[in-house]
Residue frames as a rotation matrix with the C-alpha (Angstrom) as fourth column:
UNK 1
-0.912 -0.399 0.095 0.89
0.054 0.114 0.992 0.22
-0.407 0.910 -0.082 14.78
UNK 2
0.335 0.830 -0.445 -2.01
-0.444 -0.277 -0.852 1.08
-0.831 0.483 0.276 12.13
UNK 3
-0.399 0.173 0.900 -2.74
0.624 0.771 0.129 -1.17
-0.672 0.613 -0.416 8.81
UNK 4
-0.003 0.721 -0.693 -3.89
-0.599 -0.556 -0.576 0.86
-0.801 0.413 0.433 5.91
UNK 5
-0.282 0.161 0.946 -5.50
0.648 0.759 0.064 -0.75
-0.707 0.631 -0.319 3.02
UNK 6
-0.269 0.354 -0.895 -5.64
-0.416 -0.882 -0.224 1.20
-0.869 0.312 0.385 0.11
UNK 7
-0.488 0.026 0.873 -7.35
0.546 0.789 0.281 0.13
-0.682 0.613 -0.399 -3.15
UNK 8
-0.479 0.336 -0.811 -8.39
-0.546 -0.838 -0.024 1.03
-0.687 0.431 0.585 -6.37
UNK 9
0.219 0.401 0.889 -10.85
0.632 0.636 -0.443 -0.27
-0.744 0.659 -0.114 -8.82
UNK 10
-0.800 -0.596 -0.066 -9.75
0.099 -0.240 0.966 -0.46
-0.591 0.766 0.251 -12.36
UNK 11
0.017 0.870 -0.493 -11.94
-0.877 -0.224 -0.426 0.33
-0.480 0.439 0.759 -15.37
UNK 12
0.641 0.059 -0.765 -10.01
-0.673 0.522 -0.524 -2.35
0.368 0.851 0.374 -17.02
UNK 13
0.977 -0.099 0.186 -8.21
-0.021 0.833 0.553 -5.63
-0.210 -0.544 0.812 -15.57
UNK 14
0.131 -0.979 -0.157 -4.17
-0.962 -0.087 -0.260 -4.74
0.241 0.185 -0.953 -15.36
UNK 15
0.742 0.032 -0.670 -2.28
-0.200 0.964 -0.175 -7.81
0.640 0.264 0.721 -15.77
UNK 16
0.918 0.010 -0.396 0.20
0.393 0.109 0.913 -8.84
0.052 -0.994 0.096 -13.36
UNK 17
-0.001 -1.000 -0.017 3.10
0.995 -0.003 0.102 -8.47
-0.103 -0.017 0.995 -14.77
UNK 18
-0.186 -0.020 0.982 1.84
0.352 -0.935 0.048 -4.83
0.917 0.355 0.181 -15.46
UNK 19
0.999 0.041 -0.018 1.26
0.024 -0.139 0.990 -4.64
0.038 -0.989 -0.140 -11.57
UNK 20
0.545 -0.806 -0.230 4.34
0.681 0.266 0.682 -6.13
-0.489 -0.528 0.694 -10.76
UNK 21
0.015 -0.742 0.670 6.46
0.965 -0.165 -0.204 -3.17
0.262 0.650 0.713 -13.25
UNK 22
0.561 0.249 0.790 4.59
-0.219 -0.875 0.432 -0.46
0.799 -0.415 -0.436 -11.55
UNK 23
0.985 0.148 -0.090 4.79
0.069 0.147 0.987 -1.68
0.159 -0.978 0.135 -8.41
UNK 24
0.464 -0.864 -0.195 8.84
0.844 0.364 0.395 -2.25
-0.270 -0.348 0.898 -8.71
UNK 25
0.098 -0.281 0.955 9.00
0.668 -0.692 -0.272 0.80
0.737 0.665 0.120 -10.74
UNK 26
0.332 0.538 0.774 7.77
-0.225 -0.752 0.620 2.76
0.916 -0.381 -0.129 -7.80
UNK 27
0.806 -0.102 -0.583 8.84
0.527 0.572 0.628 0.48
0.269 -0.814 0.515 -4.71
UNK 28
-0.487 -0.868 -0.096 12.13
0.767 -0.372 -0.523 3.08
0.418 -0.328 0.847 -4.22
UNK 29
-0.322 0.383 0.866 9.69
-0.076 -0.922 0.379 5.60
0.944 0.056 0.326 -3.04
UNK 30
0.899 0.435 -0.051 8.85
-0.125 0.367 0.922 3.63
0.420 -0.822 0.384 0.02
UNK 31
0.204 -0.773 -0.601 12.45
0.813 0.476 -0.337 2.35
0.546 -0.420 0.725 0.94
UNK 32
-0.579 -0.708 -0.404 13.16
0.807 -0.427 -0.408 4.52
0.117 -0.563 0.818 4.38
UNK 33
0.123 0.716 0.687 9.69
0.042 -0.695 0.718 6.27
0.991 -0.059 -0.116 4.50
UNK 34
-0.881 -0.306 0.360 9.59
-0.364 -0.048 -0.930 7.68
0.302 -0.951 -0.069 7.92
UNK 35
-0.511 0.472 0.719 7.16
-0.703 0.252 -0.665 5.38
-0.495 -0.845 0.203 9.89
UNK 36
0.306 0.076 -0.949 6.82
-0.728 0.661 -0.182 2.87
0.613 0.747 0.257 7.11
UNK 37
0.192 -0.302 0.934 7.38
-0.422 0.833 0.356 -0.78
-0.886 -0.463 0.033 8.56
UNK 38
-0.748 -0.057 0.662 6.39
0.309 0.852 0.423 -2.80
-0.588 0.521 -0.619 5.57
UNK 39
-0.032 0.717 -0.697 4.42
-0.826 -0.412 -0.386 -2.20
-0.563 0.563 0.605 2.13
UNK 40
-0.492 -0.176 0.853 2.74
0.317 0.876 0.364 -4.90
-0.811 0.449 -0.375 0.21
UNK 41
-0.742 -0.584 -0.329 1.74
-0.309 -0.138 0.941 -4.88
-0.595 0.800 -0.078 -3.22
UNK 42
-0.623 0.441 0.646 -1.41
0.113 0.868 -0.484 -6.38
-0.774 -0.229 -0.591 -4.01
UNK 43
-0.470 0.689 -0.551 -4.01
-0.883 -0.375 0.283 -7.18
-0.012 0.620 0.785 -6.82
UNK 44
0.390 0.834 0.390 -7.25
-0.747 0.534 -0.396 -8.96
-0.539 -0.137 0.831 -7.29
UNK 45
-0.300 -0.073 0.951 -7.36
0.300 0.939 0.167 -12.18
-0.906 0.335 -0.260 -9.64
UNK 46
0.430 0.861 0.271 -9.30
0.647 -0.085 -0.757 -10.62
-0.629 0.501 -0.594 -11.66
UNK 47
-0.433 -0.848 0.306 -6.89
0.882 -0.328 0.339 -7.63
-0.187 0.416 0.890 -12.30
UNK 48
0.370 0.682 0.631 -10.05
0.489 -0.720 0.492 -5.22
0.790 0.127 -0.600 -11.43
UNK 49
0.933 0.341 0.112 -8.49
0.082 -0.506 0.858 -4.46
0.349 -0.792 -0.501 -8.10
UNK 50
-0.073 -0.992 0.106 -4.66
0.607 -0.129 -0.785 -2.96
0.792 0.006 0.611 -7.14
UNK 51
0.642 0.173 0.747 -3.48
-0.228 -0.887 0.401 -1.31
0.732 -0.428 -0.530 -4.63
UNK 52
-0.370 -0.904 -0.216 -0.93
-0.064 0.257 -0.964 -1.83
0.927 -0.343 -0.152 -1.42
UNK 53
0.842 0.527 -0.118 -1.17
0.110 0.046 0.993 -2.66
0.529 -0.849 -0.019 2.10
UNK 54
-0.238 -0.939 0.246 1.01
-0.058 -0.240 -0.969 -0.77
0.969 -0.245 0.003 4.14
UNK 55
0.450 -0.077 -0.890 2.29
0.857 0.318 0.406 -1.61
0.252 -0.945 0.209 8.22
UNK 56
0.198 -0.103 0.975 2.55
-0.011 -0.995 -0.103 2.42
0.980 0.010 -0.198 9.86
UNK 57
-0.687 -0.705 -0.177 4.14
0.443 -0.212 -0.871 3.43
0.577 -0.677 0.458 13.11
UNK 58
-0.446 0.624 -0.641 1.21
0.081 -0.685 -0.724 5.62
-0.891 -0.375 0.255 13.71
UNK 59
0.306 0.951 -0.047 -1.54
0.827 -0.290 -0.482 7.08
-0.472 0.109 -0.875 11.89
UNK 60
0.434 -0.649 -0.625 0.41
-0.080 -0.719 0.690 10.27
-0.898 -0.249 -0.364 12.03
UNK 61
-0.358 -0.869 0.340 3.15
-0.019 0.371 0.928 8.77
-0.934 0.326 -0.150 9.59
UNK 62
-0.228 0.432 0.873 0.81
0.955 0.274 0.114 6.94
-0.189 0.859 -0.475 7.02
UNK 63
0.572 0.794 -0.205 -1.37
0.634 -0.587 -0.504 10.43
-0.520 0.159 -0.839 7.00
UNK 64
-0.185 -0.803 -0.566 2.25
-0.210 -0.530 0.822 12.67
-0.960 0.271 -0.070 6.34
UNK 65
-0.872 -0.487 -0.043 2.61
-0.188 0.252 0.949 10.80
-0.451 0.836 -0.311 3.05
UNK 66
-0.387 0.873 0.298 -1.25
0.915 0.402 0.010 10.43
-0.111 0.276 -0.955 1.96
UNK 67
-0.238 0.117 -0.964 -1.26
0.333 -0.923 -0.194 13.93
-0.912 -0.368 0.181 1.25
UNK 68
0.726 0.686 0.052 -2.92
0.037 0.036 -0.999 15.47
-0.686 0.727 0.001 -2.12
UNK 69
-0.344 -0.877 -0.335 0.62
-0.853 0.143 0.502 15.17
-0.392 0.458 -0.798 -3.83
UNK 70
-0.797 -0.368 0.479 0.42
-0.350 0.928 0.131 11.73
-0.493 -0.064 -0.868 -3.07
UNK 71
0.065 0.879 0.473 -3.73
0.512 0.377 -0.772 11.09
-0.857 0.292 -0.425 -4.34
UNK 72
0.593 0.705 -0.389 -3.08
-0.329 -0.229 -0.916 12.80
-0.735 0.671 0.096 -7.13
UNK 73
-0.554 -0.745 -0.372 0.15
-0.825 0.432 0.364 10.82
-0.111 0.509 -0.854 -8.49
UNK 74
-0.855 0.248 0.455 -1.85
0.159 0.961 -0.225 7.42
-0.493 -0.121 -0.862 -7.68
UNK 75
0.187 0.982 -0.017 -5.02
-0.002 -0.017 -1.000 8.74
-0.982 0.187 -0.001 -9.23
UNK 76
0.218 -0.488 -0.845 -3.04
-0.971 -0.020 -0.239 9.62
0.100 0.872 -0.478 -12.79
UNK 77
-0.594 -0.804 0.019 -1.61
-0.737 0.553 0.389 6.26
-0.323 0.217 -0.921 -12.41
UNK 78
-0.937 0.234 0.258 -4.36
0.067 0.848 -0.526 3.87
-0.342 -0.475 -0.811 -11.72
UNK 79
-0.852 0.492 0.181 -6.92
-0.216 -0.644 0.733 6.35
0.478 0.585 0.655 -13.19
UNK 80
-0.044 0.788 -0.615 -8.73
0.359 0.587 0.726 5.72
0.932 -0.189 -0.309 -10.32
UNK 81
0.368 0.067 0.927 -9.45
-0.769 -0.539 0.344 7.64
0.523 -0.840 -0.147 -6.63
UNK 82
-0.556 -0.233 -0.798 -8.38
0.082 0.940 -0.332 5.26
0.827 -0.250 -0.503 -4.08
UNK 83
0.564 0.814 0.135 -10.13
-0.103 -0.092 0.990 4.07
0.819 -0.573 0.032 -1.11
UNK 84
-0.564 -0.809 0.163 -8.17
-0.431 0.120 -0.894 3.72
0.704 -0.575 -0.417 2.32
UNK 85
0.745 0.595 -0.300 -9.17
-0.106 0.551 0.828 1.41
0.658 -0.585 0.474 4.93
UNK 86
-0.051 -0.973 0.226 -7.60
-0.625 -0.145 -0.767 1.59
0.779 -0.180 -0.601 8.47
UNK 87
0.806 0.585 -0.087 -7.30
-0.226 0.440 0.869 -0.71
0.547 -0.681 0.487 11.10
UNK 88
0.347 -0.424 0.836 -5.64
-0.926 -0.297 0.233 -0.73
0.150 -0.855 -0.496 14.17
UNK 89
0.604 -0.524 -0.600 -2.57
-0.172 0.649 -0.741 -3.58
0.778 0.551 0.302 14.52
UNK 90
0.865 -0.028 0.500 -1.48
-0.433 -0.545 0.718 -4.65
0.252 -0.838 -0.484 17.62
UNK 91
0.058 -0.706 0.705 0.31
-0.454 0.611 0.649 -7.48
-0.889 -0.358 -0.285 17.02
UNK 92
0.824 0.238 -0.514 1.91
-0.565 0.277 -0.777 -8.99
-0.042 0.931 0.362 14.37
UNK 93
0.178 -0.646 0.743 3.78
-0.006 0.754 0.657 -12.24
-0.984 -0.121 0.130 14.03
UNK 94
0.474 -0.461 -0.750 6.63
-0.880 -0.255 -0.399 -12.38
-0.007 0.850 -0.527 11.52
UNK 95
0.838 -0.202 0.507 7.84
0.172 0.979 0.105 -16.14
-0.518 -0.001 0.856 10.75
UNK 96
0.795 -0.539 0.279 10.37
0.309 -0.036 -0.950 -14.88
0.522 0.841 0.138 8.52
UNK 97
0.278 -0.308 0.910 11.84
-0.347 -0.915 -0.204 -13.04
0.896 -0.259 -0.361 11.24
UNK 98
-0.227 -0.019 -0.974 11.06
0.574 0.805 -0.150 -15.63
0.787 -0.593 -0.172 14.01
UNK 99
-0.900 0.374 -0.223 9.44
-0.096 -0.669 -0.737 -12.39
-0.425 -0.642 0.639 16.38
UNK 100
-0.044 0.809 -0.587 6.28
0.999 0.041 -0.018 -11.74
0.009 -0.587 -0.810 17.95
UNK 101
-0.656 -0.591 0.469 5.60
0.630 -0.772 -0.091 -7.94
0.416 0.236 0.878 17.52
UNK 102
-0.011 0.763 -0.647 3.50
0.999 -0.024 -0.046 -6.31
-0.051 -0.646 -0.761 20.26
């Protein structure tokens, strides 16, 4: 499994609830991505930083759907390039689930 962290700085501080309307607005676009596990949602305190953190099958998978379609819908939105950060995920422990994922 691979971790990508993608983020974008804002010029201006988006409030949450204006996160959270994107974010749900958009959140059917993810449901049944191939090699998607799990996408979170995330923003700073501040409301300078947005962006999602997403649990990938592979590299591969995440890379399919990070494709200049995709950077240039999120860049119009967010008016902002993102950055991706990746990091390799061997294990991950779900309490909600009660499992140990290796």
């Amino acid at each position: 499994m691979i971790t990508a962290v993608v983020q974008f700085t804002l010029s201006d501080p988006m409030p949450g609830s204006k996160l959270a309307e994107l974010s749900a607005g958009n959140a059917p676009m993810y449901q049944d991505k191939p090699g998607l596990i799990r996408k979170y949602y995330v923003g700073s305190e501040d409301g300078l930083r947005v962006g999602g953190i997403y649990l990938w099958e592979s590299r591969e998978a995440a890379e399919a759907v990070y494709d200049d379609a995709w950077l240039e819908r999120v860049t119009d939105a967010y008016g902002s390039t993102p950055t991706i950060t990746w990091y390799d995920t061997p294990v991950v422990v779900d309490n909600r689930a009660g499992e140990i994922v290796v």
